[in-house]
N, C-alpha and C positions, 0 to 999 in steps of 0.2 A: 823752109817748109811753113805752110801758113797756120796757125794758131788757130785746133779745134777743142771747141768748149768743154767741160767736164761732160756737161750732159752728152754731149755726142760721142765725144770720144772714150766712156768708160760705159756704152748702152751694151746694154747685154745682147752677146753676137749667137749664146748655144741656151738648151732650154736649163743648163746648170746655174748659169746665170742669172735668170731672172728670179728677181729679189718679195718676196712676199706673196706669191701664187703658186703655193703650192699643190692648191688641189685642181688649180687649170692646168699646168704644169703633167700632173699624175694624168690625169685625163686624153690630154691629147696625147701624153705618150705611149699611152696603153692601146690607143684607137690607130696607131702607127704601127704598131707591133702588131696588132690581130686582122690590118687590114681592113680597118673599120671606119673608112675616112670618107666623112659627109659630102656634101655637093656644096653646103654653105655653112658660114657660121659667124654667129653675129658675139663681138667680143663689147660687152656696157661695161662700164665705169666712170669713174669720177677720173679728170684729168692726171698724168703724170704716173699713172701706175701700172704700165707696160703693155697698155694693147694694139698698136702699131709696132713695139718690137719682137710683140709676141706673133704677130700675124705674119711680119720678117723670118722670123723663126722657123714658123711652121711650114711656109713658102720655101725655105733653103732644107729644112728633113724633105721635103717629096720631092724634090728636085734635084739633088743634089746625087753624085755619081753613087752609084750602089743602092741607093736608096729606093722607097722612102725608108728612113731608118731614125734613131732620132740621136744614135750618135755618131752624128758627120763629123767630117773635117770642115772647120770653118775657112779655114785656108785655100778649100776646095774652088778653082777655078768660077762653078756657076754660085758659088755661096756668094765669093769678091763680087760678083757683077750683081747680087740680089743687092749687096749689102751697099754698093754705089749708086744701085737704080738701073744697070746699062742691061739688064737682061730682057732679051724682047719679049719675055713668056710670062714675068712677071710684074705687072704694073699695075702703080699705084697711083690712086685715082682719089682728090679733093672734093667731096661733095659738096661743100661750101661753093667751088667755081662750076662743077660742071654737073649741076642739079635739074635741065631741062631736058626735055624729052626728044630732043634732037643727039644729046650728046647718048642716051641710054638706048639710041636707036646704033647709034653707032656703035656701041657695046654690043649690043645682040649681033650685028654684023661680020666686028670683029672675032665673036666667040664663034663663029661656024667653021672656022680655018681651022687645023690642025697646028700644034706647036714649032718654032719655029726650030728648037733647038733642044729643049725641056721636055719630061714627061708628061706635064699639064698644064694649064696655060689659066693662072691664078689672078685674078682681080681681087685688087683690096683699095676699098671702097673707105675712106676715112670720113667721119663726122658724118654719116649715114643721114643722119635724122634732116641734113638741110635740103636733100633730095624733094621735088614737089610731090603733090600726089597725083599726077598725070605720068611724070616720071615713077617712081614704084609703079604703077598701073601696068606700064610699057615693061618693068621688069620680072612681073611675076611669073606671063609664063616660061620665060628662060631658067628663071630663078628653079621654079617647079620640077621642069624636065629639062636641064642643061645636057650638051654632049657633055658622051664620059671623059671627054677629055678636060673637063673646064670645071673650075672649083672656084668660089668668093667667099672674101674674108671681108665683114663689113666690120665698123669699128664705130662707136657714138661715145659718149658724154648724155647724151638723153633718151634713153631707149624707150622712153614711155611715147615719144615723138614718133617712132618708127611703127608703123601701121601692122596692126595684127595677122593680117593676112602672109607681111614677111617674116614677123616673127614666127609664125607656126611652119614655115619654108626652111629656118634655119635652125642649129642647135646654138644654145644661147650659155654664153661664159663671162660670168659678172667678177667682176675685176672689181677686188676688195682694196679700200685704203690702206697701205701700208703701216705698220704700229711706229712707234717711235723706236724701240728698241730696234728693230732693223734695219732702220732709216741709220741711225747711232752707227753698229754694224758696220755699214755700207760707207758709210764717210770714213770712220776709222779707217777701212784699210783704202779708202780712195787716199785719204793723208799718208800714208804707212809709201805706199807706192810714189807719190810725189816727194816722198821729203820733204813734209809739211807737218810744224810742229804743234797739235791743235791739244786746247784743252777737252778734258770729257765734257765737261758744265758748258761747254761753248758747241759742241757735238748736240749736246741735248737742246741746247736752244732753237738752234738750225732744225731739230728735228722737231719740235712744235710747234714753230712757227711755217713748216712745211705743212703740215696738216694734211698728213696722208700719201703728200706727191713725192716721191723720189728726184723727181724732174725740178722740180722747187728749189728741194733741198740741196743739191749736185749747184742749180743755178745762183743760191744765197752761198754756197764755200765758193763758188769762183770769183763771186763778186768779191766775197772778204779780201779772199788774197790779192787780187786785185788792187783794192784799198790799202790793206797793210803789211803785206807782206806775205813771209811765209811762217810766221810765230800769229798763230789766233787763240785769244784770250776771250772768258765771258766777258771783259767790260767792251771791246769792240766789236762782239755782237751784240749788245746791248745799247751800244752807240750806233751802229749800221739800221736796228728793227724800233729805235726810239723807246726802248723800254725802260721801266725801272727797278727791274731786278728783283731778286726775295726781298732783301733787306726795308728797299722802302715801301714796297707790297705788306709786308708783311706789318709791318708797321701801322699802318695803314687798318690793315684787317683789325687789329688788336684794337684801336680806338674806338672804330666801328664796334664791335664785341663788346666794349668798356660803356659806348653812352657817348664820348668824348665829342662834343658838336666841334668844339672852337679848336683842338689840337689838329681834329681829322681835317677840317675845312683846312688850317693852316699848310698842312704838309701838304694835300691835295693842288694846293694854289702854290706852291713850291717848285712840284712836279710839272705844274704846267708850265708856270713861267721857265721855267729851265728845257722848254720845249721838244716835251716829251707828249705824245697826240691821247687825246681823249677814249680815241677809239680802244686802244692797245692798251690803255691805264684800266679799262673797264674789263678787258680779255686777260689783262691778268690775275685780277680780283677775282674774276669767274673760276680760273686753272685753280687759284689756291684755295677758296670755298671748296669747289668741287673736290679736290685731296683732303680736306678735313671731313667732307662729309663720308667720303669713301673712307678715310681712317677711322671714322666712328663708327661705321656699320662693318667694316672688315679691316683690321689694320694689314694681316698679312702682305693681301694688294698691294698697297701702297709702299710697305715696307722695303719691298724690292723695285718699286718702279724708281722711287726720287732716292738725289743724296743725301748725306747726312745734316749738310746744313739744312737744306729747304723741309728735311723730314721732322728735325727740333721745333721748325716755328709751324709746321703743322701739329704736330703731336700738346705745343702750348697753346695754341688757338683750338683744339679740339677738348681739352680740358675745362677752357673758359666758357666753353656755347655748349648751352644744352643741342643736342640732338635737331628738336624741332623748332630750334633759332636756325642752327646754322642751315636748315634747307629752307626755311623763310627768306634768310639773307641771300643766298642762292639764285633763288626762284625769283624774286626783286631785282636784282644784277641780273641776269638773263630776260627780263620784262626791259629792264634798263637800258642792256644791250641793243637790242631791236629799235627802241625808241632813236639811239645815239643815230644808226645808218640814217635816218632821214632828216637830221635836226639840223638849223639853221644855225645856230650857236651851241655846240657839241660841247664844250669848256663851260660854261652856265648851266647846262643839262645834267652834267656829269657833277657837280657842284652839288647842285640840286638833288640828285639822288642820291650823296655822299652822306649827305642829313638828312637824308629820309630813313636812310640804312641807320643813324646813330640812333634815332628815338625808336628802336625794335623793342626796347625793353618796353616800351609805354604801350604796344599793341596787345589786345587780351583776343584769347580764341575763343569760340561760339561757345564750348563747354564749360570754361570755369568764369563766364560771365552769369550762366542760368547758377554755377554754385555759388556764387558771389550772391545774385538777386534771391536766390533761396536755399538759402543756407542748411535750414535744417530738416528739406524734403531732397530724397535723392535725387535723379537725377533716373526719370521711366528706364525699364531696359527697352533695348530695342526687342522692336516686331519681328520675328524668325515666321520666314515662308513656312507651311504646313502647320501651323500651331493655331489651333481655331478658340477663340473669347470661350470663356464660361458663359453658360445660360444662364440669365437670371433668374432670379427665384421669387416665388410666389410672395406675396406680401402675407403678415401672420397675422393682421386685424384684417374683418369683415368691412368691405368698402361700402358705406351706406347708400342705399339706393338712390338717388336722385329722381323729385316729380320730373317729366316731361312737360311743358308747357302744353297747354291746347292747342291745338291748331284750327284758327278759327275755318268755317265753311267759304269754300269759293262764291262767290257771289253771281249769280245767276243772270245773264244777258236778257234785254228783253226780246221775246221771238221778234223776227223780221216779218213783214206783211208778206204777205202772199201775191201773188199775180196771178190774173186769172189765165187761162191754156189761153181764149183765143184773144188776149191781148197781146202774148209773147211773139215774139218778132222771129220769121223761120231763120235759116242761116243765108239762103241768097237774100234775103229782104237787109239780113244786118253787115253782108257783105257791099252790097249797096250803100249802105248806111257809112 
């Protein structure tokens, strides 16, 4: 039998399955149960967080024997053929390859047949947004008023791409990034079911360096094992994503925190030379700021997200930074961040901002600079809208009169000479003229 990857072979086949949508999930099965199933519907999201298996999904509840219902049998003869592709009532369609208005002409054509086998005859329409806009044009009025027999499930990654006129045609279900915790979840028992011995710390790596996609995540644990086996530890996902862990992260932070130009610069040029990437050195500094600044404004948070080591060298780096150091240093690393994508030499960049971040202590803010330069005048309160100045007040000595200068007399032109009547010129005589 040939070798199918985690992501395909553990995608969620019933809507029990799918992992972090639950209030798309509640929705379309409520809309199944009361009979209340649209003509279209457009599923957004950010990659890897179930909207192609969900539109699967949906396409095997109304088709599927007894139904529409929303708990089939996934074993169900038409569900196998949805879930291979070989069903001729439900197909799925790459708008990346077939975005011209030939192929959308051929869509409307095919929707006027009645099903060939199924109760309705489902199109789903993947990466919507690469469709032209001659194509959508071709499909609105199908879209608008399809037969009853004909339903589409459109699917993007950029939904702001997809033309308003279709979005107002369809009911729209935004497909949320998955948290790290149910990414964690979701591998545990993928491990649990392989007989795959994984660390948790090594589980949570996978799930942040997933960033939302379940589909990532599933494809970083095949890779692992792949690489080493069936025992994954944090240091070889740490070796697989080029990172360098709390220990030297954190390290790292504390210098920066202290002032320390010449230890941080050292460990920094450690880091690299032991080639670990500029980019991922910068995304880690950001994760652990970011947990110290959440532990200073709410520790509960945090308390339960990370473990107990990565939680100590947050809770001593949140000790050492005031408050409005550590969203400075933050807020600098994420300026930093951005800068890194487009830099020609990412290693000198990253350098460079490593001592920029140490001399935070040397930065003053707008406020205790004016108390600095004046010392012993406060500091005005601010202006509140609705509060109107005092009138001023009358002065209490009599203001002396002041002479007006003279103004001397205009001075007089001398009259103009007169002309006498019958010297003046009529108006044809000076039209003439």
């Amino acid at each position: 039998m040939a070798y199918e990857v985690f992501a395909r072979k553990y995608r969620p086949r019933t809507f029990a399955q799918i992992v972090g949508q639950q209030h798309i999930v509640r929705t379309l099965a409520g809309a199944i149960r009361q009979r209340r199933i649209a003509q279209a519907y457009l599923f957004a999201g950010p990659r890897g967080t179930g909207k192609t298996s969900t539109a699967r999904i949906l396409a095997k509840a109304l088709e599927c024997t007894g139904g529409p219902t929303v708990d089939f049998d996934p074993s169900d003869p038409i569900c196998t053929e949805i879930d291979s592709g070989r069903c001729l009532d439900v197909l799925e369609i790459d708008g990346a390859s077939n975005n011209g208005v030939e192929q959308v002409r051929e869509l409307r054509e095919s929707a006027r047949f009645a099903p060939a086998q199924c109760r309705f005859k489902i199109y789903v329409i993947d990466e919507v947004h690469m469709l032209t806009q001659a194509a959508f044009n071709a499909l609105l009025k199908t879209l608008e008023e399809p037969p009853a027999h004909v339903k589409f499930v459109f699917a993007t990654t950029e939904p702001q791409k997809v033309p308003a006129t279709v979005h107002s045609r369809c009911q729209r279900f935004d497909f949320r990034r998955i948290s790290e915790k149910e990414i964690v979840t979701h591998l545990a028992s993928l491990c649990a079911t392989e007989g795959l011995a994984a660390d948790p710390k090594a589980l949570a790596l996978l799930a942040r360096n997933a960033e939302g996609s379940l589909r990532d995540a599933e494809g970083a644990l095949d890779q692992l094992v792949g690489f080493y086996g069936g025992e994954l530890s944090e240091k070889v996902v740490l070796e697989m994503f080029g990172m360098a862990g709390t220990g030297p992260i954190a390290a790292l932070a504390r210098q920066i925190a202290e002032g320390a130009s010449a230890p941080a610069l050292r460990l920094l040029h450690d880091l690299l030379e032991s080639g670990k990437e500029a980019m991922v050195l910068s995304r880690e500094l950001v994760h652990l700021f970011r947990n110290v600044a959440v532990y200073q404004t709410a520790p509960p948070l945090i308390r339960e997200e990370l473990p107990t080591s990565e939680l100590l060298e947050v809770e001593a780096l949140a000790r050492a930074l005031p408050p409005e150091t550590t969203l400075s240093v933050l807020e600098d690393l994420t300026q930093w961040e951005g800068r890194l994508r487009v830099a020609a030499n990412r290693n000198l960049l990253l350098e460079v901002g490593v001592l920029e971040l140490t001399h935070h202590k040397e930065k003053v803010s707008l406020e205790r600079l004016l108390q600095e330069l004046s010392p012993s005048a406060p500091l005005p309160a601010p202006v509140t809208l609705g509060t109107a100045a005092p009138a001023p007040t009358a002065p209490t000595e009599p203001i002396p009169a002041t002479r007006e200068p003279a103004i001397p007399p205009f001075l007089s032109a001398p009259p103009l000479p007169t002309v006498p009547a019958e010297a003046r010129a009529t108006p044809e005589e000076a039209w003439r003229l």
